[in-house]
C-alpha positions, -999 to 999 in steps of 0.1 A, spaced: -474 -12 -70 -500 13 -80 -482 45 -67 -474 80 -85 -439 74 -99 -446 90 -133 -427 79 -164 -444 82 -201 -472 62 -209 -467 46 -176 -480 48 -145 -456 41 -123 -440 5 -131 -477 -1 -141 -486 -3 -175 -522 13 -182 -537 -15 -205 -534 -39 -173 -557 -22 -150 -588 -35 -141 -621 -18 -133 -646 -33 -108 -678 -17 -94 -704 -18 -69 -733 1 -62 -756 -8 -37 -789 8 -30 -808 11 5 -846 21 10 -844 42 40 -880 29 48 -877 -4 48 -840 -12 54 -843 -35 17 -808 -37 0 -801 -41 -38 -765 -45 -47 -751 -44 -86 -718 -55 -89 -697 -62 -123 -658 -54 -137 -658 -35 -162 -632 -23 -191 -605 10 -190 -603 34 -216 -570 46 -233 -580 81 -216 -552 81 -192 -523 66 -212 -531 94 -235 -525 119 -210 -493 101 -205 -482 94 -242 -497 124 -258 -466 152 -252 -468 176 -277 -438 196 -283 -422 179 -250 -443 203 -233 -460 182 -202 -449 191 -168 -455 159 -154 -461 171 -118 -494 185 -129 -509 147 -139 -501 137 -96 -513 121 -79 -528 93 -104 -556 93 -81 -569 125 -92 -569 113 -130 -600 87 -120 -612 102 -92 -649 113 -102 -674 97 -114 -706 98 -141 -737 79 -141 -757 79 -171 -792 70 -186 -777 56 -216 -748 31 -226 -716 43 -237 -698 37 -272 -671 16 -258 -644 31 -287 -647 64 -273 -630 79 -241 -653 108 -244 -692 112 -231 -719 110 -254 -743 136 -264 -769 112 -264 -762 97 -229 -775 123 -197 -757 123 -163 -782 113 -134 -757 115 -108 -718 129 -104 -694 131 -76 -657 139 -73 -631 143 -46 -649 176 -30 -671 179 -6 -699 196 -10 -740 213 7 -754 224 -27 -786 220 -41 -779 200 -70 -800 171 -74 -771 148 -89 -741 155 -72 -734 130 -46 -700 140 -21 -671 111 -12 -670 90 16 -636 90 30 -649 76 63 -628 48 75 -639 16 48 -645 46 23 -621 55 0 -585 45 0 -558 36 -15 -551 -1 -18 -515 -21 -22 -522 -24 -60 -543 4 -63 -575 30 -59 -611 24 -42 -630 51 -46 -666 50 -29 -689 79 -27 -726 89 -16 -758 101 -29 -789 111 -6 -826 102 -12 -830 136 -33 -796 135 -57 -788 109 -83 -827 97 -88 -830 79 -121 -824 52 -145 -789 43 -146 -775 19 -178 -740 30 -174 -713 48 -157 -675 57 -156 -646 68 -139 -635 102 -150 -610 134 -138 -620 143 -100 -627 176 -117 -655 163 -141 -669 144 -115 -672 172 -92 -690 197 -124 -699 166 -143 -705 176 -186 -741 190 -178 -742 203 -141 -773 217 -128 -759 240 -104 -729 263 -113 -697 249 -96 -668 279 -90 -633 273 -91 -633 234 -106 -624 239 -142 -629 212 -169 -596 222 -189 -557 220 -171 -530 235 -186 -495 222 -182 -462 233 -200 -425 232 -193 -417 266 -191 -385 266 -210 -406 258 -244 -411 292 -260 -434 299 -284 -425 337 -282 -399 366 -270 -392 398 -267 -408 431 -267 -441 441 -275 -429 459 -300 -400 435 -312 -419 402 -308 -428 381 -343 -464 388 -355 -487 360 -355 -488 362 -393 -456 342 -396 -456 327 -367 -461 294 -378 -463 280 -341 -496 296 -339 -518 263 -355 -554 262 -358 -547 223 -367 -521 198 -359 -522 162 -377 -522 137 -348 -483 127 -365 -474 161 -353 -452 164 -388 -477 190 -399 -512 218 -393 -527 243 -407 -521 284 -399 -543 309 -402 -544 340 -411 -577 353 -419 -586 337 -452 -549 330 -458 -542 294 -450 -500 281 -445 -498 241 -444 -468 241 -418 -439 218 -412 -437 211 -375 -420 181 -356 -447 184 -322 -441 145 -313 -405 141 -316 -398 173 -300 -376 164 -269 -387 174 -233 -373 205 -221 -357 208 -258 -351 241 -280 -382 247 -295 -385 227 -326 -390 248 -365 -425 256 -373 -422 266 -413 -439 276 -440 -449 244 -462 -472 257 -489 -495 287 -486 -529 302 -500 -557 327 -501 -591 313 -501 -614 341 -518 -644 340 -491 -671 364 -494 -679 382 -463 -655 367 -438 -643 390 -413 -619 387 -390 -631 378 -352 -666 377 -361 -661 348 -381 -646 313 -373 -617 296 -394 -616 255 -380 -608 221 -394 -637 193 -400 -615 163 -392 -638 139 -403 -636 150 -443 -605 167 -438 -613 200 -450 -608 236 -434 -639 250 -425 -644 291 -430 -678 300 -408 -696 330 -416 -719 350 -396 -744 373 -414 -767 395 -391 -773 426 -412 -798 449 -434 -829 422 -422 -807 388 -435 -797 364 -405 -779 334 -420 -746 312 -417 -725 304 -442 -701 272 -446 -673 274 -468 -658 238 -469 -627 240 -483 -600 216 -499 -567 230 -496 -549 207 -523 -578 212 -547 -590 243 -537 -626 233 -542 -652 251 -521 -681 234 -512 -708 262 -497 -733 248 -470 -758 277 -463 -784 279 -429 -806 308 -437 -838 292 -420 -852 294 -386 -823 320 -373 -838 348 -357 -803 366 -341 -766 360 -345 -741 374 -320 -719 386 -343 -703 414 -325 -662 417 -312 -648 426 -283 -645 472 -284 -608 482 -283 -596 455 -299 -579 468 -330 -550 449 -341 -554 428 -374 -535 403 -355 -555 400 -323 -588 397 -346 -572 367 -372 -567 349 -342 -596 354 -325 -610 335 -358 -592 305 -353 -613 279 -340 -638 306 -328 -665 280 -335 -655 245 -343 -673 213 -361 -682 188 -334 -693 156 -359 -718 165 -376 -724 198 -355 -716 234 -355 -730 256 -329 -733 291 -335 -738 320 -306 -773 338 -307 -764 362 -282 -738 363 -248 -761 333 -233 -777 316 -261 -768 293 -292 -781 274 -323 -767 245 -332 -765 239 -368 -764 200 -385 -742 199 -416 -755 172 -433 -791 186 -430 -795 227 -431 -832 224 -422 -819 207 -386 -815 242 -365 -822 233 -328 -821 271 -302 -799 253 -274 -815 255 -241 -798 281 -216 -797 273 -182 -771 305 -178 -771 336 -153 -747 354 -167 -733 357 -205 -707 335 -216 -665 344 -232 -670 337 -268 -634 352 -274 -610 333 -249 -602 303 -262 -630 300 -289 -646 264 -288 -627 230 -277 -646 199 -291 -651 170 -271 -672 144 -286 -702 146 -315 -723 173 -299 -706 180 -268 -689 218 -271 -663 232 -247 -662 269 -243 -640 291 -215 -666 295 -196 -693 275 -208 -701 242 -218 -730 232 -242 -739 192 -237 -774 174 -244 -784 211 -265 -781 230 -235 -760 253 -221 -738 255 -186 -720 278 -173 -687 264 -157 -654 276 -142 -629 295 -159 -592 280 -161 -560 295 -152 -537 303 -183 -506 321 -161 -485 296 -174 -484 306 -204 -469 341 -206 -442 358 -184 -437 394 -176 -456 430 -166 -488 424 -183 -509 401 -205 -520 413 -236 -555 402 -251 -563 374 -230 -591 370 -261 -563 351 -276 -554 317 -263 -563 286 -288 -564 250 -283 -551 229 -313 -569 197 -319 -554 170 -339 -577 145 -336 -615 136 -322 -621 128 -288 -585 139 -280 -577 148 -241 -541 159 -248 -536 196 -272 -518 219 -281 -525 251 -268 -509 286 -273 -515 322 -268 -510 351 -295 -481 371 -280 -489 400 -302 -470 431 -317 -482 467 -310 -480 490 -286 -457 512 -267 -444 489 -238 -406 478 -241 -405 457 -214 -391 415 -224 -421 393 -222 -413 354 -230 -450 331 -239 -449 296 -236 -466 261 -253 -485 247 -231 -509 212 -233 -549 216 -231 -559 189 -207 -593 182 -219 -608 167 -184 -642 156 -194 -629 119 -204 -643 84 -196 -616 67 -177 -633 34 -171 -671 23 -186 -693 2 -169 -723 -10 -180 -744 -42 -197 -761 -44 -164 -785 -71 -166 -815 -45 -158 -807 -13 -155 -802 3 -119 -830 25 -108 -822 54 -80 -856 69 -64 -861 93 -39 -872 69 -12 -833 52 -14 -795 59 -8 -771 51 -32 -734 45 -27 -712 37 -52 -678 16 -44 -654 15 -73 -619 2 -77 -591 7 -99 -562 -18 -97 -531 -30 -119 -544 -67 -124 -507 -79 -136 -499 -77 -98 
């Protein structure tokens, strides 16, 4: 039985390598009645039993992955074929048409709404059909592939061309009793040996990397074996150094990992007396060699500017931390509050201006960047995907902090520890200062990374073509197929 019984790695008593994907979409030209119909199974990603498996610290609540309904209930459709070893969307592959579990009258062009008419969507005896709608003027185009994905993404979808409040494309989730922080605001330990505070966390969870400023600790952490609802495990000083890096400033500048080549990344902007460049410091932290990568070539601008008022040494080393992030071969770098360049590091003559499509400026503070595949750039309210980008809803971090106030919001930070993760560490700088006494208590949470391929579809014998004269609906079923 396919029902919402949660136990790790498990969905209910089903295990998530035995479900089974099966599609159909069938098109009808509203002028002349003519049906086509596609139908094929397809395969399930390892998306979902991440969520499931992946429980950093013991922090997961859960209650917040129920229903299981909700974890496949949107969908993509894309004008390129998926890399089947990813659970992530590609860069390289454009969303024709989206649709979640909300309703919706706006004018986007891809967004289709779900049918929960009776013989729409239901749930079945061993599991999910999901079926949904598109009009004659949303989801026109060439379709080679499509996927199940988080009713959230399918509702915003990774490039959405019309801004969609309230649906966020990151969840937090914690067990409150894990604290990463208490006591006053005065009395609470600084973020400079708070070893908690990781800007990287090797996917064994044994050990990261902490930053402070150009100051790097390698920590000793135990973030798998940590029991649920446990004492918060030691996070300790290992080994720690101080890279000499010319111009880095704190906040301004970005301190990240590059997974790939496992090296920490210091990123400086330069936007001053007429010279507009960035500068890569790749640095090993056994050998201590810095390899410099420098992109002084086509920048016109750099938005190099902090928030005013913020004055704590703290607050700005951890604004640094994974400000801007390496996504593959990819950095991207903010021009201004609505614009950015992204920057290839294994060719500094390949500077592309991302395409805006925003209305308003973007948080380049709050949270810093999330990567989510090659090219593909979460921000907190922003999302850059296909070199442009979208503004998107903000998520709630509440969870994370209890008491009177919350102090520079700038300061939550996801921890990756791998690529194309959907389950991090996140955290949230509860930092010294001030003149409150009042007991505050901050929490660990997980980053629920939402834009994830749950299923792919695709190897169509021809590829399905949606035009403006036809309805598409799109019937797609999720079931444990050990039953």
């Amino acid at each position: 039985m396919f029902n919402d019984k949660t136990k790790k790695s498990t969905i209910g008593n089903l295990g998530v390598s035995h479900l089974h994907g099966h599609t159909k979409v069938t098109l009808t030209d509203t002028k002349t009645g003519e049906i086509e119909v596609y139908e094929k199974d397809n395969m399930v990603t390892d998306a979902v039993e991440t969520l499931y498996s992946k429980n950093l610290y013991g922090v997961i609540d859960y209650r917040d992955l129920k229903p299981v309904k909700d974890l496949f209930g949107g969908v993509m459709l894309f004008d390129a074929e998926l890399d089947t070893d990813s659970i992530a969307p590609e860069r390289t592959a454009r969303v024709v048409a989206n649709a979640g579990q909300t309703a919706h009258a706006s004018a986007s062009t891809k967004r289709g709404n779900p049918n929960n008419a009776s013989g729409g969507s239901q749930e079945l005896s061993n599991g999910y059909k999901y079926v949904w709608d598109w009009a004659t003027n949303q989801g026109n185009g060439t379709i080679y592939s499509m996927s199940l994905c988080h009713k959230n993404c399918g509702d915003v979808s990774v490039s959405p061309d019309v801004f969609v409040s309230d649906i966020p494309l990151i969840g937090l989730t914690g067990m409150k009793n894990v604290v990463s922080a208490d006591g006053t605001n005065t009395g609470r330990t600084p973020h400079e040996t708070r070893y908690i505070d990781m800007f990287y966390l090797h996917p064994s969870g044994d050990w990261g990397y902490h930053s402070y400023g150009t100051t790097i600790t390698k920590v000793k952490t135990c973030a798998v074996e940590q029991k649920i609802n446990g004492l918060l495990g030691a996070a300790e000083a290992d080994e720690t150094k101080t890279f000499t890096i010319s111009n880095f400033t704190a906040g301004r500048d970005s301190v990240t990992y590059d997974i790939e080549n496992d090296k920490i990344l210091f990123i400086v902007l330069l936007d001053t007396m007429g010279e507009t460049s960035v500068v890569v410091h790749s640095v090993d932290f056994d050998t201590e060699e810095d390899t410099v990568t420098t992109f002084n070539q086509g920048l016109t601008s750099l938005y190099t500017d902090v928030p005013t008022g913020t004055t704590t040494t703290d607050t700005l080393h951890v604004m640094s931390c994974n400000k801007i992030v390496k996504s593959g071969k990819y950095i991207f770098v903010p021009s201004s509050l609505r614009g950015f360049y992204r920057l290839n590091m294994t060719n500094t003559s390949d500077i592309v201006e991302v395409t805006s499509s925003l209305t308003s400026d973007v948080d380049l503070f709050t949270l810093g960047q999330v990567n989510v595949n090659e090219g593909i750039v979460l921000g907190y309210n922003y999302i850059i995907m296909n070199d442009t980008v979208y503004l998107i809803a903000t998520f709630d971090y509440s969870i994370m902090w209890s008491g009177q106030s919350l102090i520079s919001r700038q300061t939550v930070r996801v921890v990756r520890s791998e690529q194309c993760d959907v389950a991090n560490l996140a955290w949230f700088n509860a930092q010294i200062g001030g003149s409150s006494s009042q007991t505050q208590t901050y929490y660990l949470a997980v980053a629920l990374i939402l834009p994830y391929v749950a299923t792919i579809q695709q190897d169509f014998a021809n590829p399905i073509v949606k035009t403006s004269d036809k309805t598409m609906k799109v019937e797609y079923t999720i079931t444990n197929s050990s039953n």
